[in-house]
Each structure stands twice: as C-alpha cells, then as structure tokens.
C-alpha positions in Angstrom: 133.0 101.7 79.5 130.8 104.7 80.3 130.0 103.3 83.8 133.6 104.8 85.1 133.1 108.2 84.6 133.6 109.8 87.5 131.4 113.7 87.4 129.7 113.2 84.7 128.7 116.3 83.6 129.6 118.4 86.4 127.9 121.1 87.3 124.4 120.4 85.9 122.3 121.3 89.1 119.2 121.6 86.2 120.1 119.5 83.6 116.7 119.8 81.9 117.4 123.8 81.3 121.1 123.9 80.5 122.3 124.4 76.8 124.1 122.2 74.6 127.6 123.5 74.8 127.3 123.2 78.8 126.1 119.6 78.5 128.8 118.6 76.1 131.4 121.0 78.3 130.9 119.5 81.4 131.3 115.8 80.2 134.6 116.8 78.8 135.6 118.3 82.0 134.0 115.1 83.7 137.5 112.9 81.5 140.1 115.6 82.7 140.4 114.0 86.0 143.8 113.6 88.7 146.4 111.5 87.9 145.3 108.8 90.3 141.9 108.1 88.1 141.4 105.6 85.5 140.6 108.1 82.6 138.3 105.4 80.3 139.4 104.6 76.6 136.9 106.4 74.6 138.3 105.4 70.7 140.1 102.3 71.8 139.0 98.9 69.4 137.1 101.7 66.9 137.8 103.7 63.8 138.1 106.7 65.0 141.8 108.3 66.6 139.6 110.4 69.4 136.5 112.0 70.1 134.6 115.3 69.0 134.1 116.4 72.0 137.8 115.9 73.5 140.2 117.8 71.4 141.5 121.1 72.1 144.5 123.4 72.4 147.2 120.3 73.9 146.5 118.5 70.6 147.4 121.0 67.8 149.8 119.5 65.2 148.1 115.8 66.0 146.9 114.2 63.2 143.1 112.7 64.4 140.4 110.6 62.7 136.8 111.6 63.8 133.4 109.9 63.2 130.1 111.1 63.7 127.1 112.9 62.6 127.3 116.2 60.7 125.1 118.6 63.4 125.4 122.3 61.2 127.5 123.4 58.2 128.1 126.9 57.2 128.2 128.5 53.8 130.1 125.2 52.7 133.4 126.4 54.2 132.7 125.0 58.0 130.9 122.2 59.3 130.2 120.9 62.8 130.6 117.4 63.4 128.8 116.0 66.6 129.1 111.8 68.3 128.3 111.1 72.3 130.9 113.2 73.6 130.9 116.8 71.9 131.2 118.9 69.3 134.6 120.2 66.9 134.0 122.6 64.0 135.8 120.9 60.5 137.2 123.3 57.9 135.9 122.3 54.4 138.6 122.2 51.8 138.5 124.9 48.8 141.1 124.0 47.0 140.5 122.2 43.5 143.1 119.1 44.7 140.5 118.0 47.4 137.5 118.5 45.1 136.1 115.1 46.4 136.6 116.0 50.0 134.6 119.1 49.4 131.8 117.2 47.2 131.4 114.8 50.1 131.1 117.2 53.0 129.5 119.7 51.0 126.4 117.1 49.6 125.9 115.2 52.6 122.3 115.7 54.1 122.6 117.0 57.9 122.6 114.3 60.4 124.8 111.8 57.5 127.7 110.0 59.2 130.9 110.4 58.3 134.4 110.1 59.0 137.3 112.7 58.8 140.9 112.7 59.4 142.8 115.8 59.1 145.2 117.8 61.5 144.3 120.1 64.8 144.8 123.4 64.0 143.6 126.4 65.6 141.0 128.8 64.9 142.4 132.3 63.8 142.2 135.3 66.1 139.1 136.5 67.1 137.2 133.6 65.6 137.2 131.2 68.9 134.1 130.1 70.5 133.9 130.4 74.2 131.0 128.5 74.4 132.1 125.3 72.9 135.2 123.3 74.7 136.6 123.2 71.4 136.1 126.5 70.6 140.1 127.0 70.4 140.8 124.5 67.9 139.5 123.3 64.7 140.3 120.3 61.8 141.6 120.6 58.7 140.3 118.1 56.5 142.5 115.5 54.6 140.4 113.0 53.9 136.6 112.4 54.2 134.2 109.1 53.9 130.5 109.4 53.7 129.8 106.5 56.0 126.0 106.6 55.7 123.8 109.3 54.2 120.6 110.6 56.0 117.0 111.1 54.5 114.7 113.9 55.7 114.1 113.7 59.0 111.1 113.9 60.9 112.3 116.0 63.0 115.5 117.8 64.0 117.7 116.6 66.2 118.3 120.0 68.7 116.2 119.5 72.3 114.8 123.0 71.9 113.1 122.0 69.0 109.5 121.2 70.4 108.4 117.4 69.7 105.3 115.6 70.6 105.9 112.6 72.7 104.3 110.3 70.1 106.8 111.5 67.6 109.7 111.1 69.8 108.3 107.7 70.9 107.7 106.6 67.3 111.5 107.4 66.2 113.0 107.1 69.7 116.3 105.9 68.0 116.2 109.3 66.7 115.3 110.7 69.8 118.3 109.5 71.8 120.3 111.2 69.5 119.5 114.4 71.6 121.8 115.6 74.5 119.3 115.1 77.3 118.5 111.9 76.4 121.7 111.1 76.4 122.8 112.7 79.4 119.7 111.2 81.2 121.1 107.7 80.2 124.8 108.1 80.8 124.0 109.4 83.9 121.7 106.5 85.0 124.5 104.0 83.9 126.7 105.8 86.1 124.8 105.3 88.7 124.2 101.6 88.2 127.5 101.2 88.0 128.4 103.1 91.6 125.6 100.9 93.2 127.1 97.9 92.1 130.6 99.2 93.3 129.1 99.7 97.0 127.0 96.6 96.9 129.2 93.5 95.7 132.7 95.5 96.4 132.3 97.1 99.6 129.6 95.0 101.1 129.5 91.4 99.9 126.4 91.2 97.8 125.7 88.6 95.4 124.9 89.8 92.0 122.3 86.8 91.2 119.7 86.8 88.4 116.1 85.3 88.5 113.9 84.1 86.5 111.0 86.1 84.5 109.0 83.0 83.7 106.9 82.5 87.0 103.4 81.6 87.9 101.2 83.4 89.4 101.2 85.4 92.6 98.1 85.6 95.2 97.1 89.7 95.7 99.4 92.5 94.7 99.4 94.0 91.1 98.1 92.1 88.0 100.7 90.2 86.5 100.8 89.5 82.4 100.1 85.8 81.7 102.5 84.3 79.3 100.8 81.0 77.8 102.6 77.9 77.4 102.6 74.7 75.1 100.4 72.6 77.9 97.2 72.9 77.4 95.1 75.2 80.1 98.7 76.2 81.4 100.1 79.9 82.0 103.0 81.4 83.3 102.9 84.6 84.5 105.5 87.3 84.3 106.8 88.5 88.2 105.9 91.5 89.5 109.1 91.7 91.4 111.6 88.5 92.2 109.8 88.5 95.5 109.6 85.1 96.3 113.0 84.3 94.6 114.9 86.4 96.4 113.1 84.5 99.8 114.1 81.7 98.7 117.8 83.2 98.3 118.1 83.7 102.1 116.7 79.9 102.9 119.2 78.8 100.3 122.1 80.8 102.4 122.9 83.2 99.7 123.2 85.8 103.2 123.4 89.2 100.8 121.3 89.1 97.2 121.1 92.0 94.5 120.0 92.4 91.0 119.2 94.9 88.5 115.6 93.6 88.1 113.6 94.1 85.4 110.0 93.6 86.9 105.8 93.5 85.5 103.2 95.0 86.0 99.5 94.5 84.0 98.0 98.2 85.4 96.4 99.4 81.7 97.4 103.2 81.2 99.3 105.1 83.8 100.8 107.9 82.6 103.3 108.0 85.6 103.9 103.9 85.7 105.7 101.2 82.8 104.2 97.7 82.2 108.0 96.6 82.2 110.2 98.7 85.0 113.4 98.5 86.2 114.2 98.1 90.6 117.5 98.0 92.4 116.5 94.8 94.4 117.9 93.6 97.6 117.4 91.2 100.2 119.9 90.3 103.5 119.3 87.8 106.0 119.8 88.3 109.8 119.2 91.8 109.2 116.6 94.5 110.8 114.3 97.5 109.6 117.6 99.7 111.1 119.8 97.8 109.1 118.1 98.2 106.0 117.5 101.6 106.1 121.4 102.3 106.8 122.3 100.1 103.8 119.8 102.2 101.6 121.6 105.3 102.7 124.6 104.5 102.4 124.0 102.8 98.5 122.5 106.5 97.3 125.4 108.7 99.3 127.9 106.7 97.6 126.0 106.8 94.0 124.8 110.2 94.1 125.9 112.5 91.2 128.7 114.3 92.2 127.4 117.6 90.8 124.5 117.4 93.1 124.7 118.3 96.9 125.7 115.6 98.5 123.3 112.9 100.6 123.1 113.8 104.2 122.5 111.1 106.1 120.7 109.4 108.4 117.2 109.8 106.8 114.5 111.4 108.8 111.4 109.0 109.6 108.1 109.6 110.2 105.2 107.1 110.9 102.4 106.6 108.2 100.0 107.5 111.2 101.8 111.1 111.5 102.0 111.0 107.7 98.6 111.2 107.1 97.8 113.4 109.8 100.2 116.5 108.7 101.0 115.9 104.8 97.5 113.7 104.0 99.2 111.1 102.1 101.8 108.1 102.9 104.8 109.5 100.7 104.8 113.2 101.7 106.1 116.0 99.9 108.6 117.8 102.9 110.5 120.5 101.2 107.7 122.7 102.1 105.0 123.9 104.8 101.6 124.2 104.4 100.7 121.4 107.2 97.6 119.7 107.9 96.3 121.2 111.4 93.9 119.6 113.8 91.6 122.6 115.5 88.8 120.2 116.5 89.1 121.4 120.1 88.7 124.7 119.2 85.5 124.0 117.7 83.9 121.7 121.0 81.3 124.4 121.9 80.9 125.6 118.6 77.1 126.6 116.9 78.1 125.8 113.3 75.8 123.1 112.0 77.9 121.4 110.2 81.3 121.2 112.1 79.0 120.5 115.2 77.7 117.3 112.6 81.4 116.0 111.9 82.3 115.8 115.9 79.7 114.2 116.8 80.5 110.8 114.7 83.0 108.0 115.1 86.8 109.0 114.0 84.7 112.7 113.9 87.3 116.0 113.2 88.0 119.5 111.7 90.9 120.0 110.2 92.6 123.0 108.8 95.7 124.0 105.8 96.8 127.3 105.6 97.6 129.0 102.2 100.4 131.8 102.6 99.7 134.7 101.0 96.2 132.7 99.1 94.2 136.3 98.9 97.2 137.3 97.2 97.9 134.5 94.4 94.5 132.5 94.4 91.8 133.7 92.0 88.0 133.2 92.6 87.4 130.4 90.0 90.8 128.6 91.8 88.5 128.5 95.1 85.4 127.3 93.1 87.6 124.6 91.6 89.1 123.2 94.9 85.4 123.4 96.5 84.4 121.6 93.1 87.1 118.8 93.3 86.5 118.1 97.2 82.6 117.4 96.3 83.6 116.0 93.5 86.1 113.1 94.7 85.5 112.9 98.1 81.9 114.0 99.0 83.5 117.1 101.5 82.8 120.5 102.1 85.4 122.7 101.9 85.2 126.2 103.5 87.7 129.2 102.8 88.6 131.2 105.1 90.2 134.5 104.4 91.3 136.1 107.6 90.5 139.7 106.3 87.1 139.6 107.6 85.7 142.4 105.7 86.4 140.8 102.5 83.3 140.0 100.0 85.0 136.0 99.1 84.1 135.3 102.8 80.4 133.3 103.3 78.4 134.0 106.2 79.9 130.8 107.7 83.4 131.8 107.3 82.6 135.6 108.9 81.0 133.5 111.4 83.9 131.4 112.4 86.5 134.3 112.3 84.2 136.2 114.4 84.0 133.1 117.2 87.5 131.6 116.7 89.5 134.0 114.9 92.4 134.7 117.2 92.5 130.8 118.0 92.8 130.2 114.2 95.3 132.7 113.8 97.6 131.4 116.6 97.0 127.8 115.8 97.9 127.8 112.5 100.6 131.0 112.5 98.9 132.7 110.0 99.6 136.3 108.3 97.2 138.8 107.3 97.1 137.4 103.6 96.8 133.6 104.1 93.4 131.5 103.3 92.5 129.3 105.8 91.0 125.6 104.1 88.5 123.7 106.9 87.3 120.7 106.0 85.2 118.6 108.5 84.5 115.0 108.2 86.2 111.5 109.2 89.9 111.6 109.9 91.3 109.5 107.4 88.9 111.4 104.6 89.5 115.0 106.0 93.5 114.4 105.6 93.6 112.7 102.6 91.1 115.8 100.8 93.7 118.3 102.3 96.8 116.6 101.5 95.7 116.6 97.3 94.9 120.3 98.1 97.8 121.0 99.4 100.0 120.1 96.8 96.8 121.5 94.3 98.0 124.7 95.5 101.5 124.5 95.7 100.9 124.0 92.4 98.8 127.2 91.9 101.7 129.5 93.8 104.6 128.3 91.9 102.5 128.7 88.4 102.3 132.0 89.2 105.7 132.5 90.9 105.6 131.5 94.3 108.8 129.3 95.1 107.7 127.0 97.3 109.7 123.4 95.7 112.9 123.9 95.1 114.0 122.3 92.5 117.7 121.3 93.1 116.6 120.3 97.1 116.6 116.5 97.7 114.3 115.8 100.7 114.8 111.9 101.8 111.7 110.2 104.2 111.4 107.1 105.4 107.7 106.4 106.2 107.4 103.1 108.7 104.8 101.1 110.7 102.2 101.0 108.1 99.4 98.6 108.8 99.8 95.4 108.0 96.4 95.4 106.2 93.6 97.6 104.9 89.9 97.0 104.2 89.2 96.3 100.8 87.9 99.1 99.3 85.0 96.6 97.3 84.1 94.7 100.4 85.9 96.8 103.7 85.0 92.9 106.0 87.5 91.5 104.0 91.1 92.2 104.0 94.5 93.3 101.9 98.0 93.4 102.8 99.0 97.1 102.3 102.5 95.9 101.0 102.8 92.2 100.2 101.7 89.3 102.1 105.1 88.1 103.4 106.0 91.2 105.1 106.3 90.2 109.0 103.9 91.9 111.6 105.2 94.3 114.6 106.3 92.3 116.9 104.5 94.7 119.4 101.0 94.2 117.8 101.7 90.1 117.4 98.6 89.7 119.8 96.3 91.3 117.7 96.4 89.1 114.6 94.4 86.5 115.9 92.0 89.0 117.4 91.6 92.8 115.8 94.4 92.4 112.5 92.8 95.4 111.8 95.3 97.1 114.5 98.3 95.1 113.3 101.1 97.5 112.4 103.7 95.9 109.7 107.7 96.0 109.7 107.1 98.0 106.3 108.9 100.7 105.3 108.8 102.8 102.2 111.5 105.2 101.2 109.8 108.8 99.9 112.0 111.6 98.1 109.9 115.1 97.1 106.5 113.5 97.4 107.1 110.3 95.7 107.8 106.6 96.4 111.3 105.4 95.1 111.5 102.2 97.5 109.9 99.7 99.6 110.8 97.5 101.6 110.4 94.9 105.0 111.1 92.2 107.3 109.6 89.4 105.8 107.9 86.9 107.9 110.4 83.1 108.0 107.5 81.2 109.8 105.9 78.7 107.9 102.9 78.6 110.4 102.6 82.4 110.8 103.0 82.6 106.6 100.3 80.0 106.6 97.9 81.6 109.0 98.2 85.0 107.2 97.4 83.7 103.8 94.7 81.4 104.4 92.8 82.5 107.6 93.0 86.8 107.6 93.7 87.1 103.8 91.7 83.8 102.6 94.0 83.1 100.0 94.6 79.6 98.4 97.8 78.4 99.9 98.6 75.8 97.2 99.7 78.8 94.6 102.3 79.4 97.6 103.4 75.5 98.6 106.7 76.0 97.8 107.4 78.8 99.6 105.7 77.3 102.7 107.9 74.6 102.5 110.9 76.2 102.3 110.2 78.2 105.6 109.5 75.3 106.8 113.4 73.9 106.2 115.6 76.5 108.3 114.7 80.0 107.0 117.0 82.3 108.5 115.1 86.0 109.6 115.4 88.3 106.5 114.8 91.5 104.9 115.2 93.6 101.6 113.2 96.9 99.6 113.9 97.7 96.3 114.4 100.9 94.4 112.4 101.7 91.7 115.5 102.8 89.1 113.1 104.8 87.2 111.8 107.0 89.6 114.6 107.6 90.9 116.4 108.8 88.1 113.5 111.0 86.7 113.8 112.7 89.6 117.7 112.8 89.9 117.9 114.7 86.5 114.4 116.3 87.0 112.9 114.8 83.4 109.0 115.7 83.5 108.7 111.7 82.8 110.4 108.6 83.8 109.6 107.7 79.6 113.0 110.8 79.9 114.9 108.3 81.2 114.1 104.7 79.8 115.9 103.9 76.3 113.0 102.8 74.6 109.6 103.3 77.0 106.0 102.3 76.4 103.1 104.9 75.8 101.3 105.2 78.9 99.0 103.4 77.0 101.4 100.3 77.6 102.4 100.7 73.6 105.6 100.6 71.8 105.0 103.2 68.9 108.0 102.6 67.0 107.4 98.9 66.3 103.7 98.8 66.8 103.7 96.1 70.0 101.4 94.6 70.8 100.6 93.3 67.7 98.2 90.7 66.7 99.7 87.1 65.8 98.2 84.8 63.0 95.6 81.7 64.0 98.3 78.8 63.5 100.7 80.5 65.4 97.8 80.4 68.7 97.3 77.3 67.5 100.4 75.5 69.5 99.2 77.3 72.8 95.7 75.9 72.8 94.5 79.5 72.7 92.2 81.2 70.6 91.2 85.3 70.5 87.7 86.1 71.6 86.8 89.6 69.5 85.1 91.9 71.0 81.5 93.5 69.8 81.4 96.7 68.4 79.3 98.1 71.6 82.1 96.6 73.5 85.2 98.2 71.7 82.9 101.5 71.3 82.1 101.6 75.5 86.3 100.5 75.6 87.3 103.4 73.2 84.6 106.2 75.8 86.5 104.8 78.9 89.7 105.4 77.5 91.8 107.9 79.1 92.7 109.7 76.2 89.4 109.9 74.7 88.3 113.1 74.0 84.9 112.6 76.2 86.5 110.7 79.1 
C-alpha cells in the first residue's frame, strides 16, 4: 500500500538531521497529490476513520476514529497521539459525564495504544502550532479504548534521544517505532516498488524467484553450510542466484529480476550482513553498453523525488586509471585531491631513496596534495599517516610543506623543494598552504597507500570544517576492464577471478588466456556512488569449452561442483549479462544513515548476531542427532586466543 506514494517525504535533502514535525509534514504533503494520482487508502479494511497525521482544517465538524500510540500528554488536559503517518493533539475531557474517558487517557502509560473517536475541532486563537501539519486542528474526545497498555520502556521513543546500537538492536521492534527508521524503510519500499514498475512494466522483465537451498560454489565468498538428513551431505546457502539466473537465459527466460535475498559467511564486518538484500538482473543478447543504460535508467526512474534528479549517462573510468588517480577501484569523485605521478621529475635526482624506488620493476614516485594541510593538519596527524603507511604497507611517506622555511620540513623535504620545487608546484597546482605527500615504491603499492590517505584526510579537513564531501551530491562511476584475475595474495603463482569465474574475458585480450592470463582484462563492471560499491556486474561467458578451460586449467578448480552448468552451455546458451545492486548500500546512502543496520528492519550485529532473539543459538544433542552431526567444543586456550582476536575485544 505504501509502495504508491509518490514524494515521500518531500523535501528531506538530509533526512538524518531534520526534525520530527518536518518528517511527519512532508509525508502528509507527499498524499496531497493532483487529481490524476492514485491517492492510497490509508484506513481502508481497519478500525480507524483516518490517520493522525492527515487531518486538518478541510475536516472540521467530521466525526473521526484514531488509533495509535499516546507520544506526550500535558497537565492531563491535552495529549498527543502519534501512528506511521503523523501526529494530532486530543483534548482530554473535564467534565464529570466523561469521567471514564478521562481515567483512560489520563492513566495510560506513554507509548499505550489506544483508540479515540471524537469530532475535529479547531484549536483556539493563538494556540495553533505551526510546526505540526495539524497544528490548526485538534479532537475532541467522545469516546476512548485502552487497546494495550505499555510497561516502562527501555528507552524513549524520540530519535534525539541517544541510544546505544546494542539497545536499539536488542528492542529493534521498539526501535522502528522512531521516525527515521521509519522513514528509512518507507522510503526503501518506495523504491522497490518504482524498480519493479520500470523493470516488469516498462521493460519486460520476469519477476522469478530462486531457490536458497544450493550447494556449494567453487571461489567467491564463504557460503553458510545448511546440513541435511543424508548423512555426510550439505547444502549450502547462495551467495547470490548466480548460476540460477545463467541458467534462466539457457532456459529462454530473455529478461530475469528478483528481489534477492543473498549469503555471505565473512565473520564480523561492521560495514557488511551475513544475509543482504540485491536488486538482481540478468538479460540475454545484451552487451556491457546495454547494461549500463538499463542500470541508469532503473535509478533515474526510482530516485527519490526530493533529491536532485539522476543525470545520466554515467561517467566511466577504467580500473587501471582508477588506481592511478583515486588509489582504489570504487573512487570517491565528488572531490580533488588526485594521485599525481612526478617520477620524471625525479630521473636525475640525488635522493637515496626515491633514486632506490626507480630503479626496480613497476618502480615510481608519486605525489597527493593537501589544500590548505599547514593550515588544518596538526603535527601528531602527520605522525599518524607516516605511522599507518609503515604500519600497513611497509612505505615511507614524506611531507612536504611548500613553505620552505618551516620547522615540520626534514632535511629531505628542504632538499626536494630546493631541487624540484617549482616543478612540484606546477605539477600538482599547489598554493602556498598545501602539504605535498610523496611516497615512493611499486605502482600498485604507492597508489593504493595514497588513495586510504587521501580519503584519511578528507576526513581530517571536514572534522575540523573543511567541506570537501557534500553531503546531498550524488556522484555515479562506472569502473570497467578489470582484470579477469589477480594473484592470490597466499600463493601470487596461483590465480583468482577478481569478480566471479563466469564473467567472459575481453574479447581483445582473448589471446592471452592460454599464454599470460595475467594480462587478461574482463567484461566486468562495477557501479561506484561517493566511494562505495552499490553494483556489479558482467558479460558472462556461454561457452562450455571456454567455461571449462577457465575453471580447471587457469583457476584449477574441480569442475564436477559445476557439471550442470557446463552442460547447460553446452545445450544452446544464448550470450548474456546481468549486475546486481546491493539494496542496502544503496539506500544507506540514499537517506545518508551512518549504517546500512539504519535501513534493514531487523539487521545482525556486525558480529553476525541477532540481539533481540539471541541467534545463533545452540540446539539440543537429539535434535543434531537426525543430521548425523555432532558439535566439536572448543578448548579453553582456543575460545580464550578466539575471544583476543575478536574485533571488539578490548586488546585487539
């Protein structure tokens, strides 16, 4: 029912930082829509004549019935009665005929539900409230029923009210109760709903559901094992519908889609879910082009309407120009700061050290600059980033501050400003202010060391006031041509697919596979917005023999795990494609929650637990019993060395 609201909320650029009345303002505004619009029946089949949140002036002399949960009562004349869709202040009757009315208003515990009918009157001169959409009007009470009574809470129900996630986890039914929460999750049904319009409606996609009980998938993420009644015999839950949705296209499906809900066994994450939730598509006949338009179009047409809208196309950038001027595959564009290559600069130079990185394979110097750094960075904030590069990545990092007479500056830096001053200064457009970060070392290392700085210190500029991020700016990237594999980090002769091992290779670097894979780019392409990864996608390879030779000669996987999919290319696969959206992510950032927990009904801990019903939980002997399972305890040195590795433990 929600799903058809068109605005929601309107005019929430920051939802996160706008006040109740706006939130609950806006959503009325969102049902006061032209003539032509479907305006959704919000009391229809229910006990209630309308909502809190919808009455106002056009209604005096109607005669209503309300329900919800009592937010605030005043001196026991007034109380304010709050459900999903707003708030109405209810006159308490004095008079000694509606004794029980009073008694029942006047008794029940804040947050009791109740229900009210009475007449829409308005409030006398003078006392209106502006800030509420119902501000004009108010009900006078009839009748009242205490429809549940409420014991002390463990906390109140107002969003400014400061929680600890673990309490809002354990009592998230409580939680939800909130107006961000439920903003966040009206606003992601919306959303859903739009997506659905513009895939099935407008495009001809199939709305097809697939199965959660799998087996297990060679490489990719760790996938929970589910055990089943045959003895030594496990399925495993999907990481994504992968091979389904394959085996879709062979089956002629042409255009698939679901709302999946997908697995993933990676331990604690504070930024991932074991269970997540991915828009997921796959088309056959289709190209990287094609895809990437489809993907556009699906968010312009989705996109809050309160937001600015999508522009469209997307820019693109290849992961190789990606890790050379951001350091990182899913850059962060709505600011500067680039990475800078001024090897050349340094050919001839006499610095030990730089002179040491150019002479070795894959050898450069590379540069960041940090606008107005002498300005906003402290002494201990350069320690810490010369800490963390020796720390994480074995580098040297060497600050530069183009005042030359100032006492931060090493002999080194003096040195370089001295030699190649003007070049830096011109090279990297610098003003008087800026601190210059070199780093020297192998290519790949350098820029992956400078792109964590660089966000490091955006993050140090906008904590003390620099805007660098703007908040309500959208930034859409595709990144493409990835390589089709990587070196393992645990043995680097072996290797890994860097998306999954049925994405297709370029066809322009075909030749290399059975040579140098190394050097084979991929038809991969992720979808980045404000430095994080909401989608990914490819051409998927529909030759049996090429499938074959990538999975058991360059990846040495065993093939049997995959037989079925091998056949199935094997019988007329059409040439496909899909990506798929991670829902989450995207809508964390959409309403910009500080987590995507803000925007799931009822999360995990990023420990992978469920606080408010205590899951995992251990289950009895005979119950294993069936499974032909049994639970292996571990030692107390072993849960003691578990409990120090532990994220969250205090020594970790």
């Amino acid at each position: 029912m929600f799903c058809s609201l068109s605005r929601l909320y309107r005019g929430l650029s920051r939802p996160t930082r706008r006040t109740t009345q706006l939130i609950w303002g806006s959503f009325s505004r969102s049902l006061v829509l032209s003539s032509q619009r479907r305006i959704p029946e919000l009391s229809s089949f229910v006990a209630r004549t309308n909502t809190c949140g919808e009455l106002r002036s056009s209604h005096l002399g109607q005669e209503v019935t309300l329900c919800g949960w009592i937010q605030y009562r005043r001196q026991n004349i007034f109380l304010v009665l709050r459900d999903f869709h707003g708030l109405v202040q209810v006159i308490i009757p004095q008079d000694e005929s509606a004794a029980s009315v009073k008694k029942i208003l006047c008794e029940a515990p804040m947050e009791s539900v109740v229900q009210v009918s009475g007449t829409v009157i308005s409030r006398p001169p003078g006392q209106e409230n502006p800030k509420m959409p119902t501000g004009e009007i108010e009900i006078k009470v009839k009748t009242a029923k205490l429809l549940n009574s409420c014991k002390k809470l463990p906390f109140e129900i107002k969003d400014f009210v400061k929680k600890t996630e673990a309490l809002r986890l354990r009592y998230r039914y409580l939680d939800l109760r909130g107006v961000q929460m439920q903003y966040n999750l009206r606003l992601r049904s919306q959303m859903v709903m739009k997506m659905r319009e513009y895939l099935c409606n407008l495009h001809g996609f199939v709305d097809i559901e697939t199965p959660t009980l799998f087996k297990r998938t060679p490489g990719g993420a760790k996938e929970f094992v589910i055990p089943s009644r045959e003895p030594g015999k496990f399925y495993s839950l999907p990481q994504s519908p992968q091979q389904f949705k394959q085996l879709l296209m062979v089956g002629g499906l042409d255009r698939y889609f679901q709302v999946a809900r997908c697995y993933r066994d990676e331990g604690s994450r504070p930024d991932r879910q074991p269970e997540f939730t991915q828009i997921d598509i796959e088309m056959s006949f289709v190209e990287q082009t094609g895809i990437q338009s489809l993907i556009e179009g699906l968010l312009q047409y989705s996109w809050p309407s309160d937001r600015d809208p999508v522009v469209v196309p997307f820019p693109s950038m290849t992961f190789a120009e990606a890790l050379a001027s951001y350091g990182t595959d899913k850059p962060d564009t709505r600011f500067g700061m680039k990475i800078v290559d001024i090897s050349d600069m340094f050919r001839n130079t006499e610095v030990g050290f730089l002179q040491d990185a150019l002479s070795k394979p894959q050898g450069t110097i590379k540069a960041i600059c940090i606008p107005e750094g002498e300005k906003y960075l402290k002494r201990k904030d350069i320690e810490s980033i010369r800490k963390f590069a020796a720390d994480h990545f074995n580098q040297e990092v060497l600050p530069i501050f183009l005042k030359t007479n100032n006492n931060w500056n090493s002999p080194v830096a003096k040195f370089i400003m001295e030699e190649q001053g003007l070049g830096l200064i011109r090279l990297l457009e610098t003003q008087e202010e800026d601190v210059v970060l070199l780093t020297a070392g192998e290519h790949k290392k350098a820029c992956s060391l400078l792109g964590k700085l660089r966000l490091e210190c955006a993050d140090l500029l906008e904590a003390r006031g620099v805007v660098l991020r703007d908040p309500a700016l959208f930034s859409f990237l595709w990144v493409v041509d990835f390589p089709l594999f990587f070196p393992k980090e645990e043995n680097p002769e072996e290797l890994e697919t860097a998306h999954h091992p049925f994405t297709a290779p370029h066809p322009s670097d075909i030749h290399h596979l059975y040579t140098e894979p190394q050097k084979v780019r991929s038809q991969h392409y992720d979808l980045v917005l404000n430095g994080n990864e909401i989608g990914g996608g490819s051409i998927r390879i529909h030759d049996a023999e090429l499938q074959h030779y990538i999975l058991a000669t360059v990846l040495k996987e065993d093939v049997k795990l995959l037989s079925h999919l091998l056949q199935a290319l094997d019988y007329g696969a059409p040439p496909h494609g899909g990506i798929a959206i991670g829902l989450d992510r995207l809508m964390c950032l959409v309403t910009g929650a500080p987590s995507i927990r803000d925007v799931i009904a009822f999360p995990k801990s990023f420990q992978g637990h469920d606080l408010m019903s205590n899951a995992p939980d251990s289950i009895p002997p005979e119950e294993l019993k069936p499974y032909h399972i049994q639970v292996s305890w571990p030692t107390d040195s072993e849960t003691k060395k578990s409990s120090l590795n532990h994220p969250c433990h205090p020594e970790s």
